[in-house]
C-alpha positions, 0 to 999 in steps of 0.5 A: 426967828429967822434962819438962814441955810444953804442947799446945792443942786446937781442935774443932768438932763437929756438933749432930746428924748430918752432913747432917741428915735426922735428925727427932724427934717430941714430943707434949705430953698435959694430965692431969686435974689440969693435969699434961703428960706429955712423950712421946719415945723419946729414951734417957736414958744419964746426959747428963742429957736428962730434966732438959733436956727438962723444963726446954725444955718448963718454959719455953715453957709457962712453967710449974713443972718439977714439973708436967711429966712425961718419959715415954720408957719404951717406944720402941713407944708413945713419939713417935719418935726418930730416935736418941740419939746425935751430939750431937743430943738437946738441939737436935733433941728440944728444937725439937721441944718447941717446936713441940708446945708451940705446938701444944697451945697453940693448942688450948688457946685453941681449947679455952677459948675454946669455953668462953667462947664467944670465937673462938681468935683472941682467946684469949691464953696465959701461965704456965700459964693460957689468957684472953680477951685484952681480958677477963684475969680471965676464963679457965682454969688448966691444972689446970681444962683438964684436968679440963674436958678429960679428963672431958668427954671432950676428948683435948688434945695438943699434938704437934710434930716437927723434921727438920733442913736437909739440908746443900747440896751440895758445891763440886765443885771444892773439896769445900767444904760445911756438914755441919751447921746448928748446928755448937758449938766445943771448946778445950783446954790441956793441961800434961803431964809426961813422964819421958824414961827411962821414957816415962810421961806423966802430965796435970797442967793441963787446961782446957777451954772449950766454945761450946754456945751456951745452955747449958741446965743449967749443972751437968750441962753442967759434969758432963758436961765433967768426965766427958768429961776422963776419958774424953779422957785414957782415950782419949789415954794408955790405952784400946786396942782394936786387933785381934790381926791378922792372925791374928785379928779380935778385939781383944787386950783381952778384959777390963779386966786388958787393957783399962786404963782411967783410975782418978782417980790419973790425973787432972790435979792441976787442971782447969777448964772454962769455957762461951762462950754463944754463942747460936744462932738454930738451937737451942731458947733458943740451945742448941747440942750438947754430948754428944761434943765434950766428949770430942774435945778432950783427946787432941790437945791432950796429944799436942801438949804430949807434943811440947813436952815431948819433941819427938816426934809422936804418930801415934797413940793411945793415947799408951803408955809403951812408944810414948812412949819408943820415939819418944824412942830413935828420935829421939835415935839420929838 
C-alpha cells in the first residue's frame, strides 16, 4: 500500500568558518580606459560567485557591470583567498570589495583633486565620476582617471581585505557560544510517498524557504536552491559512501553502477523555494551566505515525513528500499 506523510525541516547555517579567522583580500585596478579589474583567488565552481563579485562591486562604485572585470585565473598573482568553501564566498569576498572600494575611492579623490589642485578632503565621488563638491561641473570620469593615471604613469589601486570576529569563548558551564557572525536560516516541507511492501519512497512536494539575508542575484540564488533539492534528495534516499569495513578502507561504491545518483524521474512533481530577506548589517548590502545550506534542509525533512508515513525513525542516510522496509518488518513484528 502506498502511504503518504508529511515531514518539516529546520537548519541554521554559518556564513563562513565556525569561529571566524577566515580572511579575504581584493584589490581594485583602473585601466586606461576606466575599466576595473577586480582581483581575488576565490573559485568559480558554478555558484555563481563571478556575477555577485561584479555586482557587489557594480554597486558601491556605482558603475555599469560591464565596466568591471573578475580576474581569479591564478591563485599565485591573484589577491588571496582564504577558501572557497563554508558558505563563505559572497559574505567575506564581498566585504572585502567593500573596503577596497572605499580605498580606490579615495585615491581617486586624492588623484583628481592633485589635478584640480583641491585638497581630497574636498573632492566628492559618484556614479563613476570624481568632482570638486562645491564645483560639480569640474572633474574626472573613471575613463579620463585612467587614461591620465596609467599614461602618466600613476598606479591606482584600491585594495581591501575582511577577516571575520573570531567567535567568544565558550560559557563553561554550558558550552553556549556564537560559532558564527553572520549565521543565515533554512525550512523545509517535504511530502513523501512510501509503498509498505516494497519500501521505496518517492518525494512528491518540496518547498523550501531560505533567510539569506539580501539576496544578491535572486535567479542564481533560486538556481542554486533548485540544484541543492537534487542534491538533498541524493543525499536522503540514494547517495551511500559507506566503507567495505572492516575488511577494508575503500568504500563499496567504486563507480556510478554502485554509486547511484538522482536522475530527474526522482524529483518531486512540485517544488518551490522561497527567500526571506532579512537583512544583516554583517553582510555586504545585508547579504548572508547561501552555498551549503541549501543542500542541508531536504533529508531531515523526507526522514520526518517517511515517519508520518510509516512511523518508523530513519537513523540514517540514505533512506534505501532496503532499510526502509526492514524498519517497517521490525515494527510490525513487535
Amino acid at each position: 500500500m502506498i502511504r503518504t506523510g508529511r515531514g518539516i525541516s529546520t537548519i541554521y547555517y554559518p556564513s563562513g568558518f565556525n569561529g571566524g579567522r577566515d580572511p579575504d583580500l581584493v584589490s581594485l585596478r583602473i585601466k586606461p580606459d576606466g575599466t576595473i579589474d577586480v582581483s581575488n583567488a576565490s573559485c568559480e565552481m558554478g555558484q555563481g560567485l563571478k556575477n555577485v563579485v561584479v555586482q557587489i562591486t557594480a554597486e558601491r562604485l556605482e558603475i555599469e557591470p560591464g565596466q568591471i572585470n573578475f580576474d581569479n585565473t591564478n591563485s599565485d598573482t591573484a589577491a588571496f583567498s582564504m577558501d572557497t568553501a563554508g558558505t563563505r564566498s559572497t559574505v567575506i569576498v564581498g566585504n572585502a570589495i567593500l573596503a577596497a572600494a572605499d580605498d580606490l575611492i579615495g585615491k581617486l579623490k586624492t588623484f583628481v583633486g592633485e589635478k584640480l589642485g583641491v585638497p581630497a578632503a574636498e573632492m566628492s565621488y559618484e556614479k563613476g565620476r570624481t568632482f570638486i563638491t562645491t564645483q560639480p561641473e569640474k572633474g574626472m570620469t573613471l575613463a579620463e582617471i585612467g587614461a591620465a593615471s596609467n599614461y602618466g604613469g600613476v598606479f591606482l589601486m584600491g585594495t581591501g581585505g575582511y577577516l571575520p570576529e573570531p567567535a567568544p569563548p565558550r560559557d563553561p558551564e554550558t558550552g553556549a557560544t556564537l560559532p558564527s557572525k553572520i549565521m543565515a536560516y533554512g525550512s523545509c516541507v517535504a511530502d513523501v510517498e512510501v509503498d509498505d511492501e516494497t519500501g521505496v519512497v518517492r518525494v512528491i512536494n518540496l518547498y523550501n524557504c531560505y533567510d539569506m539575508g539580501t539576496v544578491i542575484n535572486p535567479l542564481q540564488a533560486e538556481a542554486q536552491a533548485d540544484g541543492g533539492n537534487i542534491q538533498g534528495i541524493g543525499m536522503a534516499l540514494f547517495e551511500d559512501l559507506a566503507p567495505r569495513f572492516p575488511e577494508r578502507m575503500e568504500p563499496y561504491a567504486d563507480s556510478f553502477t554502485d554509486y547511484i545518483i538522482p536522475t530527474f524521474m526522482d524529483m518531486p512533481q512540485h517544488s518551490a523555494t522561497s527567500f526571506y530577506e532579512n537583512y544583516d548589517p554583517n553582510g555586504p548590502y545585508g547579504a548572508k551566505g547561501c552555498g551549503e545550506m541549501v543542500v542541508d534542509t531536504q533529508s531531515p525533512a523526507i526522514v520526518n515525513a517517511i515517519y508520518d508515513a510509516v512511523g518508523v525513525v530513519v537513523d540514517s542516510l540514505p533512506a534505501t528500499p532496503e532499510k526502509v522496509l526492514r524498519l517497517i518488518k521490525e515494527k510490525k513484528s513487535k
